[in-house]
N, C-alpha and C positions, 0 to 999 in steps of 0.2 A: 504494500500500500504506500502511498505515495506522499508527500507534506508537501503540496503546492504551496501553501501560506508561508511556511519556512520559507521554502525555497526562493519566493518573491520578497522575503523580505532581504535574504541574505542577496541577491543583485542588487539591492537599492541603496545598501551601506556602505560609508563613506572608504576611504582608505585610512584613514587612522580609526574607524570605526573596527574594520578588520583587523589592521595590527594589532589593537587592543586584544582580540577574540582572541589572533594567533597566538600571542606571548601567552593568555590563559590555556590557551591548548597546550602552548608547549608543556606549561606544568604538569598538565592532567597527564600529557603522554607521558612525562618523567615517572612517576607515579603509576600507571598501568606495567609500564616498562618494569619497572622493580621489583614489582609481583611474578614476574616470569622465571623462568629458567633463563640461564645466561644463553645459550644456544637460539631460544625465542626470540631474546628481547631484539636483538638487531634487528629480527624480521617485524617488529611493527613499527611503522611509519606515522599514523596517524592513530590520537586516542579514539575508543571505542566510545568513550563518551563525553564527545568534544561538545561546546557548548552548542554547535548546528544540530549533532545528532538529541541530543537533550531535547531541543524543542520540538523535532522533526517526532520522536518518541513521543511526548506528549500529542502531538497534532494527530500522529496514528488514532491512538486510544482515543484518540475524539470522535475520529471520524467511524471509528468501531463503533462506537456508541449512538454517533449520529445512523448509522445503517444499519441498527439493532442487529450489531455483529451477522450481518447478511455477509462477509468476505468469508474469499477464499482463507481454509485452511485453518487448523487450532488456534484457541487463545484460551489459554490456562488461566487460573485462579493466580500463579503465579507472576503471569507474567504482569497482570495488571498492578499487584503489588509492587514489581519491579519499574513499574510506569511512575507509581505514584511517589516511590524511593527517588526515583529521577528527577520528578516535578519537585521536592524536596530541595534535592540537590543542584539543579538550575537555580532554584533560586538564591542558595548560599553565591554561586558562582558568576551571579550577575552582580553580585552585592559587592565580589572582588572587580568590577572592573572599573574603569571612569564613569562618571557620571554622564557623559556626553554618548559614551554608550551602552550604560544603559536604559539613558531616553531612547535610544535608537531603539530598541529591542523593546520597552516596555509595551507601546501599544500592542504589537502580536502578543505577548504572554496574557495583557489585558484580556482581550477576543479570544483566545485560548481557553482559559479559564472560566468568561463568561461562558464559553459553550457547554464547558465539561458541567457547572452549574445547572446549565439548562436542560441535561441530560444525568444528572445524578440527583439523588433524594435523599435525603437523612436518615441514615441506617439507625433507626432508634431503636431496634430491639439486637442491635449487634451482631445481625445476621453473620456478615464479613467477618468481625474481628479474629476469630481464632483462626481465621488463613490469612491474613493481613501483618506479613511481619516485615515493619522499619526494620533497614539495616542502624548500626549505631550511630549516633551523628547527624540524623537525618534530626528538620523540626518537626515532623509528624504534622504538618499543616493540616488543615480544617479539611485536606480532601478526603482523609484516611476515615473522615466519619462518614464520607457518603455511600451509596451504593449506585450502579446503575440502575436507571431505571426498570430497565430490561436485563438480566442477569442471563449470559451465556452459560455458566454454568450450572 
């Protein structure tokens, strides 16, 4: 599946909007890279969860949601956990950058958000929780209480 909104917004940023991104990417890759085997680590290039894939991630599980997981192919109880550990952690990560972008970036995460809202409900009898596991670190933001509307699994 695809993250058109990402994707348009990342043409439309500036070039020191990007530098900013890249120098945070570089971290994230120092950091993935670590956790390898030495014989791995040279073979990754680029972090697995660079601040594009981060919201591109988020933009998926929207659009899951927006097409009452009508796509192709599984989507585990897990993984949306691992969506919402993401959304989590995008936002720690924008927090690291300038301010200049992350105006740039704020409006998508805005509309991002409001979607996922407008397609999830208040898990008030805790249906989710006990498959619902924050990694450590994460803020456990307000999304970890909702559920989707329509529940795939």
């Amino acid at each position: 599946m695809n993250a058109p909104d990402t994707d348009a917004t990342w043409a439309s940023l500036t070039e020191a909007t990007l530098a900013s991104i890249a120098a945070s990417d570089a971290r994230r890759l120092s950091v993935e890279r670590s956790r390898v085997a030495p014989e791995v680590r040279e073979e990754i290039t680029e972090p697995v969860y660079s601040l594009k894939n981060r919201f591109s991630f988020w933009e998926r599980l929207i659009r899951r949601m927006e097409a009452d997981w009508q796509v192709e192919g599984q989507y585990p109880i897990s993984a949306y956990s691992n969506d919402l550990d993401s959304r989590d952690r995008l936002q720690v990560s924008l927090s690291e950058l300038p301010d200049t972008a992350q105006a740039a970036l704020a409006g998508l995460l805005r509309a991002l958000d409001e979607r996922f809202m407008h397609r999830a409900e208040p898990d008030g009898t805790g249906e989710l929780r006990p498959w619902l596991r924050p990694s450590s670190g994460t803020s456990r933001h307000g999304f970890w209480l909702r559920k989707p509307r329509v529940i795939p699994w």
